[in-house]
C-alpha positions in Angstrom: -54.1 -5.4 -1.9 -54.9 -9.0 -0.6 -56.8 -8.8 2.5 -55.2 -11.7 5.7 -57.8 -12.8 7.1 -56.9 -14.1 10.9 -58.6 -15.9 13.5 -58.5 -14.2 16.8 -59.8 -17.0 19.9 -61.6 -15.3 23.2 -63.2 -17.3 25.9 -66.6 -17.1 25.8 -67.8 -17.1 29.3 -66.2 -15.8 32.1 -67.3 -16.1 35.8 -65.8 -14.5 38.6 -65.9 -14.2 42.2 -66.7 -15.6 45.4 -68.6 -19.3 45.0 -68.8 -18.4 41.4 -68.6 -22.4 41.5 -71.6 -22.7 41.9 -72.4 -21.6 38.5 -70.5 -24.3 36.8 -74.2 -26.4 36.5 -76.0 -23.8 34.8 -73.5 -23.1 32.1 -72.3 -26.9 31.9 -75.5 -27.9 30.8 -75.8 -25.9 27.9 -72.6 -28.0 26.9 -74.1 -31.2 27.0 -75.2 -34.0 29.8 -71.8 -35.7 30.5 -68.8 -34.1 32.3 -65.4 -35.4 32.2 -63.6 -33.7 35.1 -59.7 -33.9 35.0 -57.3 -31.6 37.5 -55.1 -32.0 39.8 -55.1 -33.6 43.0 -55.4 -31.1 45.5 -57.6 -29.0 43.8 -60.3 -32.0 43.1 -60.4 -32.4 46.9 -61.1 -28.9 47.1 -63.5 -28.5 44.6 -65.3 -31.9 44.2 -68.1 -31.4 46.7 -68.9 -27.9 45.5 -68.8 -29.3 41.7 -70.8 -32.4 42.1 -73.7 -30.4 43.9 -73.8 -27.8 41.1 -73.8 -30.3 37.9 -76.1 -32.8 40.1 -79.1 -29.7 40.5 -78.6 -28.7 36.8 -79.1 -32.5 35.8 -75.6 -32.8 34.1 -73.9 -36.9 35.2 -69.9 -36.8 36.1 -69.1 -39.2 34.4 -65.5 -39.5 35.9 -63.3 -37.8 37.8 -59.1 -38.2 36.5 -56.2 -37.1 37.8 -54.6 -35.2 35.5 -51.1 -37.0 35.9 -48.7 -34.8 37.8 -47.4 -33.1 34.0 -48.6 -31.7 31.0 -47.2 -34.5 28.7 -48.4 -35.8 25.0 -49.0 -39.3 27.1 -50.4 -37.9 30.0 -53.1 -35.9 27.2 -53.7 -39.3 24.8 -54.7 -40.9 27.8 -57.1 -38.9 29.0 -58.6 -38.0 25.5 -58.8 -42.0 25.3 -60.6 -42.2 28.4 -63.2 -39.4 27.3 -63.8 -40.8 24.6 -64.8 -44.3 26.5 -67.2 -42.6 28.9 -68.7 -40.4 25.8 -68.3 -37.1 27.9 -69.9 -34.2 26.2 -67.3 -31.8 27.6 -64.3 -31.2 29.6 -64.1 -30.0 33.0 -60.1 -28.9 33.8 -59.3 -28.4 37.3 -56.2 -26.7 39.2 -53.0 -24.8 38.1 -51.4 -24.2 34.7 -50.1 -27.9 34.3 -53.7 -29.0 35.0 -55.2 -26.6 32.7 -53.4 -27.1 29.8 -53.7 -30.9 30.2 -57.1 -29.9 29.9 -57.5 -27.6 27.3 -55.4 -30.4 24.9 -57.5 -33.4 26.0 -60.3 -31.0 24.9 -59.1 -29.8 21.5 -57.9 -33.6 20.9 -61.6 -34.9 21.9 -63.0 -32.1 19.7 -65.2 -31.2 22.8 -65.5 -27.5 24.9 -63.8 -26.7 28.1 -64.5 -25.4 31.3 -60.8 -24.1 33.2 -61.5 -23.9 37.1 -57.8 -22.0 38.0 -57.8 -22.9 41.8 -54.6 -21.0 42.3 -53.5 -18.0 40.3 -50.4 -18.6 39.0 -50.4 -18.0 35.2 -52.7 -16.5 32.4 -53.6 -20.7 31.5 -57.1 -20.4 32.0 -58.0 -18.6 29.5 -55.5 -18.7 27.0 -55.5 -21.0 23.8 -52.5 -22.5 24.4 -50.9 -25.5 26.5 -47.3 -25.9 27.3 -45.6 -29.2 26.8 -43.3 -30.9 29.3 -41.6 -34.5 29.3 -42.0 -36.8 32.2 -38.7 -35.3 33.9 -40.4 -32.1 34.4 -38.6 -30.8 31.3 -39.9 -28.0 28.8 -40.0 -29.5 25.9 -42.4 -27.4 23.2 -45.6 -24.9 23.4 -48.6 -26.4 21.9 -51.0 -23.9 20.0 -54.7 -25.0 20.2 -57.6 -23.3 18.0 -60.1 -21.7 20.6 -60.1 -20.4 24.1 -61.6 -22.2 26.8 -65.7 -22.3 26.5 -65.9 -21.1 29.9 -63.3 -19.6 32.9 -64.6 -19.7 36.6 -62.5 -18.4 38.8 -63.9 -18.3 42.1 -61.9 -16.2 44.0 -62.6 -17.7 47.7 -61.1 -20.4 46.6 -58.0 -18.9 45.2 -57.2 -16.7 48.4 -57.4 -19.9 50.4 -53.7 -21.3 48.8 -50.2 -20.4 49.8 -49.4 -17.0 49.2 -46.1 -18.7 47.2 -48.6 -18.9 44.4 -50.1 -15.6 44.1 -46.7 -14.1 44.0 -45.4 -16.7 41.0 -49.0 -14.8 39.3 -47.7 -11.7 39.6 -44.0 -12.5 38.5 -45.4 -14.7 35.5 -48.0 -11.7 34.7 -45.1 -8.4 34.8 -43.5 -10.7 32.1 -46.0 -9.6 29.9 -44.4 -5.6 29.7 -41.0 -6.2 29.9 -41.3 -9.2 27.9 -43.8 -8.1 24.6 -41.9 -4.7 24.7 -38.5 -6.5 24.0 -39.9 -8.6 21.6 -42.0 -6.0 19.8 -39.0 -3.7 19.7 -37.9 -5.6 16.7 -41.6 -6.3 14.9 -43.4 -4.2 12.2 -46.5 -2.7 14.8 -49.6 -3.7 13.7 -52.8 -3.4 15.6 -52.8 -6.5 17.4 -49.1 -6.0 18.5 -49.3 -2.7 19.9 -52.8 -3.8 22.0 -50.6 -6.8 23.2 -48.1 -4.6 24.3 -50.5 -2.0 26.1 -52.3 -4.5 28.0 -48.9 -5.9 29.0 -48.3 -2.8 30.6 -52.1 -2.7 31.8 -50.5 -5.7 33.8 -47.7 -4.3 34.9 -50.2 -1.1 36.0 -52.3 -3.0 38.0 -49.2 -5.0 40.2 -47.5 -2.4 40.6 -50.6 -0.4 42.6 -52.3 -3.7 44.0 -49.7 -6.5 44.5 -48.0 -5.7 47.9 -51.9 -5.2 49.4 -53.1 -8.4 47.1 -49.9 -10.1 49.4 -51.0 -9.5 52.5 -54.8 -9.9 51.6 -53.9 -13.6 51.1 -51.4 -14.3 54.4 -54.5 -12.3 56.4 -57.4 -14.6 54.3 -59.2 -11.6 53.4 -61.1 -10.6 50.3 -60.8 -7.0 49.2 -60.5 -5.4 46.0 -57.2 -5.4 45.7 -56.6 -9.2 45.5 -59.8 -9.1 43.3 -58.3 -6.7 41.2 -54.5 -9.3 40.8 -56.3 -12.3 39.9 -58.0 -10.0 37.4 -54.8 -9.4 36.1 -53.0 -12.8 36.3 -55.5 -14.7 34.7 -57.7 -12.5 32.5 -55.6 -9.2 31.8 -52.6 -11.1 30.8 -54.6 -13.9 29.3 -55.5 -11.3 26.6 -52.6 -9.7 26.5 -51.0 -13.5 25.1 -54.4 -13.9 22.9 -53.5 -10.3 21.3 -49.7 -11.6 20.5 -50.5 -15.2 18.9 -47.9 -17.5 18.8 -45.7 -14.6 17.5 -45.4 -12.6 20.2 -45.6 -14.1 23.6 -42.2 -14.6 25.4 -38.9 -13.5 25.8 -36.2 -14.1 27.8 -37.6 -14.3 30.9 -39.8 -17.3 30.2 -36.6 -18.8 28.4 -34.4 -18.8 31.3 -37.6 -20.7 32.8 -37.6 -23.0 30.0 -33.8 -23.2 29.9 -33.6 -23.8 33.8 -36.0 -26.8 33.8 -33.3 -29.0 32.7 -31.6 -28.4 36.9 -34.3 -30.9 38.8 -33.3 -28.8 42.1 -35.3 -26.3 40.7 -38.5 -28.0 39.8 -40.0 -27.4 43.2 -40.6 -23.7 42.5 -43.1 -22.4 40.8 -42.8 -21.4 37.1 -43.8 -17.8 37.2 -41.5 -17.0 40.9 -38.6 -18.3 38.2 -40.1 -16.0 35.2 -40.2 -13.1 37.4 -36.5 -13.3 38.6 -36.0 -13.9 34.4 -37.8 -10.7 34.0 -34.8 -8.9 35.7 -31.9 -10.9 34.0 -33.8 -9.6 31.1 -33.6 -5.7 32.0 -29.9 -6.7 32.6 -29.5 -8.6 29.2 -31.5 -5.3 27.3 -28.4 -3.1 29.7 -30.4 -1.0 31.1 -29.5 1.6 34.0 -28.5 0.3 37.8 -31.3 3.0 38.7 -34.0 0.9 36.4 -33.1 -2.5 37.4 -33.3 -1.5 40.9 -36.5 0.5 40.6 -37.7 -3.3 39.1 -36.0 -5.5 41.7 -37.8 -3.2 44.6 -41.5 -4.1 43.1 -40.5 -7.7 42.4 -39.3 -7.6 46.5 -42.9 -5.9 47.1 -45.0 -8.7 45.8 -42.3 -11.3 46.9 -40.9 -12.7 43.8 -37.4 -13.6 43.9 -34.6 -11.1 43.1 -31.7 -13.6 43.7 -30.8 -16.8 41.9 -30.3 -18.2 45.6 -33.9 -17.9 46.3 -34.8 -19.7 43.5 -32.2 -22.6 44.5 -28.3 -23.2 45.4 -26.7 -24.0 41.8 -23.5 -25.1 41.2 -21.6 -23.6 39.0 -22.2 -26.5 36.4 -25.8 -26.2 37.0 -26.0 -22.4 36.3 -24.2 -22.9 32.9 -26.8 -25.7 32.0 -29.3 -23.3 32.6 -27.9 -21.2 30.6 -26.5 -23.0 27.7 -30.4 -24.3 27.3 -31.9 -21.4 27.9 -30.4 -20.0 24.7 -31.8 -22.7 23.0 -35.0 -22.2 23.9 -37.4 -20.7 21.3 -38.2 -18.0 23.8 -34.9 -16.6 23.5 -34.9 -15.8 19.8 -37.6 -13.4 20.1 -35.3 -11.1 21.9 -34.0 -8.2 19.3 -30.4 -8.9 19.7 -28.6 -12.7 19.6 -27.9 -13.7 23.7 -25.4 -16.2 24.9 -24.7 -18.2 27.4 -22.2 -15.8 29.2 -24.5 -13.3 28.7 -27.2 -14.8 30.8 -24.7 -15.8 33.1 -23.6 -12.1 33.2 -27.2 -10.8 33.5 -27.8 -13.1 36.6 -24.4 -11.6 38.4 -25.6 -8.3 38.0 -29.7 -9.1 39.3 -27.6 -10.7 41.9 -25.2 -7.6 42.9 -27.8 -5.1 42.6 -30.3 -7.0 44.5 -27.7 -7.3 47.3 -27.3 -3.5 47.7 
């Protein structure tokens, strides 16, 4: 019997908690002496004192300081590779949310240099995951980009994290559920192997840990206080569900939820939300699309209205009818949706939002 040898990727470093920023020297300079820091604009102004201090005592030079361009785009990436290359970093520093991140983690892998994700919000599993979603300059989805390794080190610091808009936390939690309802549709139909069935178990691990800790992880964040709750959330958006998309490769990772994201990009009035508050209303079009009970979708719809996540297309934004089909139409196209065991249409997703809709309404 020939033996497949596979390649799995796992960060190597992970540090985690309050001011674990100021850890980010020590570790750095095992990486090498020159730091190329790219993020996005807010978060630099929130982390650039506490950075600078930390590489500065552990003798490692910044040797500049990029925005990372507003989205994840092949341009936005060449550039920034170009300009690390020009200032000879050793390594990459990547700064912010998911767009920031994987901007990161691609300038890295096309610089052949190590990583360091600093997640300032926690929004999605990008931190840790080898992976880096493409968009065009329109704000588009256009392709997923699979990289070889991991980050080299995650720091999530989790003062800083509680000290963003609450909106974010809760597009975390909708963006992390995706990983049960999501890996169990798309497993349905796959030969189990050891790899999928731990993707699908921590998936549910995610779901696990939302369901007991989200609403409290909520209202941790609108009161500003850490507890172990919140703790326990950020645990799950960024590292549980970051190994729950390791375990699935590039095989099994999304489902319909994340392409009604992908399909709904092409509506610009809805590129002001946040992609995982749009993934976790997809999660329920997806129970709808996999016709399951009122009783289930509505059990679903009441833990999504816990943690704050939408539950109607009107909280997401006012579409036209036109727009909704659009959405629609490309969400079918989407690669996303193929990993669903059945063939979807557009009428179905339009049918599956209805019904979200109605039952949310009850």
């Amino acid at each position: 019997m020939e033996k497949h040898m596979e390649r799995l990727p796992f960060p190597a470093k992970v540090f985690r908690g309050p001011g674990a920023l100021k850890q980010v020297g020590d570790f750095c300079r095992t990486q090498g002496k020159n730091a190329f820091i790219l993020g996005g604009k807010t978060a630099l102004l929130k982390t650039e004192e506490q950075l600078a201090a930390s590489l500065t005592e552990a003798g490692v030079k910044v040797v500049a300081t990029e925005w990372y361009g507003g989205e994840c785009t092949m341009e936005n990436i060449e550039h920034l590779a170009g300009a690390a290359a020009a200032q000879k970093a050793d390594f990459i520093i990547a700064v912010g949310g998911g767009k920031a991140l994987d901007t990161g983690k691609a300038v890295a892998a096309k610089s052949k240099l190590p990583v360091i994700t600093v997640p300032t919000i926690a929004a999605t599993c990008a931190a840790a995951t080898p992976l880096t979603v493409l968009y065009n300059n329109k704000g588009e989805f256009t392709s997923n980009l699979f990289l070889a390794d991991c980050p080299a080190a995650i720091v999530i610091d989790t003062a800083i994290i509680l000290a963003t808009p609450v909106s974010w936390l809760i597009a975390g939690m909708g963006d992390t559920l995706a990983k049960m309802y999501e890996l169990r549709a798309a497993a349905s139909c796959m030969t189990p192997t050891s790899l999928t069935i731990s993707a699908v178990m921590n998936g549910q691990i995610c779901y696990d840990i939302i369901k007991r800790f989200g609403g409290e992880a909520r209202q941790a964040v609108e009161s500003q206080t850490l507890c172990g709750a919140f703790d326990s959330i950020v645990d799950a958006i960024i590292l549980a569900a970051g190994i729950s998309s390791i375990f699935g490769g590039d095989k099994l990772r999304n489902a319909a939820a994340h392409a009604i994201y992908n399909g709904f990009t092409k509506i610009p009035a809805t590129h002001a939300v946040a992609h995982g508050s749009i993934v976790g209303y997809g999660n329920l079009c997806l129970l709808a699309l996999e016709g399951r009970a009122d009783a289930e979708i509505i059990e679903e719809i009441t833990l999504a209205q816990n943690c704050g996540i939408p539950t109607t297309l009107k909280q997401i934004a006012d579409l036209s009818d036109d727009e909704m089909r659009l959405g629609a139409e490309a969400s079918c196209k989407a690669a996303a949706m193929s990993c669903m065991p059945f063939p979807v249409t557009a009428e179905m997703v339009l049918d599956a939002i209805r019904r979200v809709d109605a039952l949310a309404a009850r």
